[in-house]
N, C-alpha and C positions, 0 to 999 in steps of 0.2 A: 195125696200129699207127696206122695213117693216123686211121681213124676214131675209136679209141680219146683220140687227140688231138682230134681234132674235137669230140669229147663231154665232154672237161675243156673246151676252148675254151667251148665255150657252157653248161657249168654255171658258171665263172667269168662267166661273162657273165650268167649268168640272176641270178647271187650279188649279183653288182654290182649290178645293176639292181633286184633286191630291197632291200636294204643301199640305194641312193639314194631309192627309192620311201618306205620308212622313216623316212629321215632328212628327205626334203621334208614328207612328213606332218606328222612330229615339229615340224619347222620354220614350218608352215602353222597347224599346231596356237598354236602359242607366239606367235605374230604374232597370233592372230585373239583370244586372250587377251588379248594385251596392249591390242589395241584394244577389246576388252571392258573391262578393266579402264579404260585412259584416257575410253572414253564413259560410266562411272561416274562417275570422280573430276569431270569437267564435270558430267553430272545433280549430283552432293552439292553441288557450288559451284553451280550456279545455283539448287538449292531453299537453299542459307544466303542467298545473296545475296534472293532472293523472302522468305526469312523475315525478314530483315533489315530490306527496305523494310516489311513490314508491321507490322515491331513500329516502325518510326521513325513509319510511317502511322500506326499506334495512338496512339502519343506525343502525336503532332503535332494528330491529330483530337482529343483529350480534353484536352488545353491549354488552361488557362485565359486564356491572351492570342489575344484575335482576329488569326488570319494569312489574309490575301489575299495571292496570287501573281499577277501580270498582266507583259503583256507591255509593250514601250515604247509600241504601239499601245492598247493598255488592255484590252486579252483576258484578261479573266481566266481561267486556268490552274488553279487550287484556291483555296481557301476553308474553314477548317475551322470545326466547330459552334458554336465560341465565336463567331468570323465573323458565321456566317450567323444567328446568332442577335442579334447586337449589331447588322450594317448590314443583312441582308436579311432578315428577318421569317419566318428560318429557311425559306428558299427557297435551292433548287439554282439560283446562277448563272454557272456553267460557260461559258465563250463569249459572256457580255454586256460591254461597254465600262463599266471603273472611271472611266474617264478621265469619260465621258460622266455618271455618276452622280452627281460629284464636283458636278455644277451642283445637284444636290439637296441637297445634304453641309450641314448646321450650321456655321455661319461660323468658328468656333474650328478645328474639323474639317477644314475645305476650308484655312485659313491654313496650319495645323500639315500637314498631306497636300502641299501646293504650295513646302513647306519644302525645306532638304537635309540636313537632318541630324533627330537627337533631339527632341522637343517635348514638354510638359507646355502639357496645355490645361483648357480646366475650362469644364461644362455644367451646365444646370441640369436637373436629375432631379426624379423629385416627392416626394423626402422630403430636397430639396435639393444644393447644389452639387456634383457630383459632379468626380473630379480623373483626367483619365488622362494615360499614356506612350504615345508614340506613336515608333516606331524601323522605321529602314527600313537592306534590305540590296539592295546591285546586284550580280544574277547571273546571267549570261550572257545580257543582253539581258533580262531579267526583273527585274523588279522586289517583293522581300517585306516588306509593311509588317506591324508585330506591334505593338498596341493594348493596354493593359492597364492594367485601373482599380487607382486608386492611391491612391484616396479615405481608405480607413483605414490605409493607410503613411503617407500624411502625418501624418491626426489622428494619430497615433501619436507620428511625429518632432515636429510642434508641442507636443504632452504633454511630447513628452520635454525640448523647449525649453525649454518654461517649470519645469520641473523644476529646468532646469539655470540659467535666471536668478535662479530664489529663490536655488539655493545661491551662484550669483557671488555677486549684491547681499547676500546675507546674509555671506559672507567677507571682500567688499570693506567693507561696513558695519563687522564686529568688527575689522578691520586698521586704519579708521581711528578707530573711537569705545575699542579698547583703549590706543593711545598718548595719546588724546587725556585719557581718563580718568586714566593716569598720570600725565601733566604735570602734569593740576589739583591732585591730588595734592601735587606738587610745586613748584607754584607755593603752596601752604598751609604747605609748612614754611617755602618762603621766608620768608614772611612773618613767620613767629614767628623768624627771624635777619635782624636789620635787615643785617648787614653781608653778607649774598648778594642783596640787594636787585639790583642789578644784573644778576646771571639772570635776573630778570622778563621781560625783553625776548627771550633768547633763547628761553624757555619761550611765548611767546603767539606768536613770530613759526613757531615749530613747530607749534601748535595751531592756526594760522590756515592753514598749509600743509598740513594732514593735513586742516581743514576747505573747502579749493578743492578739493585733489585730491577727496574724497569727493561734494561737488557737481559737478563736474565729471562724475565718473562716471557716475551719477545721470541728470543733462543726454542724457547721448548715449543711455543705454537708454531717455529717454523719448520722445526723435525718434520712434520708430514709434510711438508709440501718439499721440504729439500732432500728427503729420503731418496740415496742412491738406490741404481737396480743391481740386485744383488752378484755376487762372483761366484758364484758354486767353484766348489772346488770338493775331493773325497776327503768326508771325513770319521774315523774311527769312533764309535762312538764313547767308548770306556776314557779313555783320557780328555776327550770334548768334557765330558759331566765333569770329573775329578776335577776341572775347572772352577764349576758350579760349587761342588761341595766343600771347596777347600775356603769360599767367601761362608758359607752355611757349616760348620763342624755338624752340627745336630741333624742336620737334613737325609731323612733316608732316602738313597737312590738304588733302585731294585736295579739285577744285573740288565744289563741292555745288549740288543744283537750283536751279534759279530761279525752282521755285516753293515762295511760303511754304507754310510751316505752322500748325499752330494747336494750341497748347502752350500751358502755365506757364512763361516762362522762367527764373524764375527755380530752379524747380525741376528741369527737363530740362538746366540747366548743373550744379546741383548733380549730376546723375547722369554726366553728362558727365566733369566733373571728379573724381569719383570712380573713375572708370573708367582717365583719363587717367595718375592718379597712381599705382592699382594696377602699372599696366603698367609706367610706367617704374622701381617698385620692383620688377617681376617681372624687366625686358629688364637691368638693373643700366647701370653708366655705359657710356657708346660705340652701346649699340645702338637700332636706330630704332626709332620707335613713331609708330603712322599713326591718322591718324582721317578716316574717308569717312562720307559720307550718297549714301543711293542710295535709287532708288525703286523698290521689287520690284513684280515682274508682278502679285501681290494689292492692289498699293494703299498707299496711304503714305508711308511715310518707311520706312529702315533704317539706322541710326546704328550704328558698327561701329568697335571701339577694338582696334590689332594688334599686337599688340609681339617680340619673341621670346627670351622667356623661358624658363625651367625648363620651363614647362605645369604641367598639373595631373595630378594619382592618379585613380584611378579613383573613389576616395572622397572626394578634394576635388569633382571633378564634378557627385558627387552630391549633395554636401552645403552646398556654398558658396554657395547660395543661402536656406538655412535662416541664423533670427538667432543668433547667436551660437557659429557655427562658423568658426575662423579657422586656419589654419594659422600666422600671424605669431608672433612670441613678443611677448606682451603686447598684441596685437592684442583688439579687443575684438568681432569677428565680427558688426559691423549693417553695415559699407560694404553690400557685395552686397545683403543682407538691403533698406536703406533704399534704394538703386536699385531695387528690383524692387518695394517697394509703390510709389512715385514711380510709374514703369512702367505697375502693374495698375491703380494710379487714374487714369491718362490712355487704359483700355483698350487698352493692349499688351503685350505682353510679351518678357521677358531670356533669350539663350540665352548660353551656355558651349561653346564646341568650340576641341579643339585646332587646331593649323595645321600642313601639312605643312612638314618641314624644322624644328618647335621650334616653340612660342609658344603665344601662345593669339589668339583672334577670341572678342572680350566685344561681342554684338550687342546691340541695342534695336531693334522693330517699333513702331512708334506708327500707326494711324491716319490717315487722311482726317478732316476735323471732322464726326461724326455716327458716322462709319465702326464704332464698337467698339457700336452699338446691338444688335446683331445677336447677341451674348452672350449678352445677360438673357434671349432668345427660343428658346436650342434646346434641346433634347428630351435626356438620359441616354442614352436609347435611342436611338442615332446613325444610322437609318435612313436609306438610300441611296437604296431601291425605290420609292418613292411621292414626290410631292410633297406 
């Protein structure tokens, strides 16, 4: 019996030990799967994610807007074809200093690159003035500028301008020459009844105010195109402002260089003041509106009008600079318009940027006296690489 026992004892024991052999397998099995399976699911995410960069790479390399990528150091990082083919002569420059280049750069080009924000700059090409965007993004100690000609977006929007001033002036025109023709009208039957004789007077006093308003109107469209070229002459700038402020009591104006300028003044207060009064119709009554001149690291002057108002749409930004695009009701869309020829005929040019916290910053760049020479001389093709 003894042994009989003994030999259940260790066929249970052998049972068991089969039965756990089994089940570890089983178990070893199922773990070594599962880790098979999870070092899949990684491979498929990291061949999407590789697929992914290479379709953004695709994108980015066949994009029509030139992108350079560089460090705060000036390393550049990437560069795509549009790029290399607009600043470097369709050369790989991987690891050369932008920063360093930038002493090469078309004076438009290096102004608009040493900016901080958005720029429209304009070059001369050889089937002439060519117009580009120039927009920069900060990312993580990296710097991406993206370049993009804009030359027949404008002619475009200009077309479409003058499109759109025939039909004002031709609206504005039948709004005041159709009442004006009724009166007359009506000033002829007067006459044949002596006893309305008396209406005379209110009929010519309406035909004389339907004929201001109509010249009137007239008058302001024809500012750009009759706009003299300016007379530089030196001017001081602490009594030029005290000009400005003395139409504005409330208007703060931060102290300004000591040294002159060399302007139109009578026309850089025109832009002035037009800027002045945008703002305080934009900040509404209570709130402040500032006006600073400074002298940026490229040279010049920076005349800079702040207020903090509504801001602007993304389509007013874009557009507000073009003539006769207004947001105002009954506004007639040349302020911004006649500040920016003002502007480009003293060789500088007008930026638009919002302000943190609300508002807007309506900049002006002008010039060193000579300083805007540098324009009429550079090249479409904004090569970096060469001197």
């Amino acid at each position: 019996m003894a042994y009989v026992a003994l030999a259940l004892i260790a066929a249970v024991s052998l049972g068991a030990a089969i039965v756990y052999g089994l089940r570890a397998r089983r178990l070893a099995g199922d773990a070594g799967q599962r880790a098979l399976t999870a070092e899949a699911r990684v491979a498929d995410q990291r061949d999407e994610i590789q697929r992914k960069e290479a379709m953004l790479r695709g994108l980015v390399e066949t994009s029509p807007a030139a992108m350079v990528l560089f460090t705060d150091s000036g390393r550049i990082t990437f560069s795509n074809a549009a790029a290399r083919a607009l600043f470097f002569e369709d050369t790989d420059v991987e690891g050369q200093n932008f920063l360093t280049m930038l002493e090469r750069a078309p004076e438009p080009l290096r102004r608009s690159l040493l900016s901080t924000g958005s720029e429209l700059f304009t070059t001369e090409g050889p089937d002439g003035p060519e117009t580009f965007h120039l927009s920069k993004q900060y990312l993580e100690g990296q710097t991406l500028i993206a370049v993009r000609n804009v030359t027949r977006e404008i002619g475009r929007k200009e077309n479409a301008g003058l499109k759109k001033v025939i039909r004002i002036i031709g609206h504005e025109i039948s709004n005041s020459l159709g009442p004006i023709s009724s009166l007359v009208g009506s000033a002829r039957l007067i006459l044949e009844r002596p006893e309305h004789l008396p209406k005379l007077n209110t009929v010519f006093d309406t035909i004389e105010e339907r004929a201001r308003h109509l010249r009137t109107f007239l008058d302001e469209y024809a500012k750009l195109a009759r706009l003299p070229q300016p007379r530089p002459v030196s001017v001081t700038w602490g009594p030029f402002l005290e000009q400005v402020r003395a139409m504005w009591p409330d208007l703060t104006v931060e102290k300004a260089p000591d040294r002159p300028a060399t302007l139109d003044p009578a026309q850089i207060q025109q832009v002035i003041i037009n800027l002045v009064k945008n703002a305080y119709e934009a900040a509404g009554p209570g709130n402040e509106v500032r006006l600073t001149v400074e002298e940026p690291a490229e040279g010049g002057f920076k005349v800079t009008v702040l207020d903090r108002g509504a801001g602007m749409s993304d389509e007013a930004l874009q557009s507000a600079l073009y003539p006769f695009y207004t947001t105002k009701p009954g506004g007639s869309g040349l302020g911004l318009a006649l500040c920016r020829e003002i502007v480009d005929q003293h060789q500088g040019r007008l930026t638009l940027a919002r302000r943190d916290g609300g508002g807007m910053a309506v900049s002006f760049w002008l010039p060193d006296a000579g300083g805007g020479a540098a324009a009429t001389a550079s090249r479409a093709r904004l090569t970096l690489t060469r001197s």
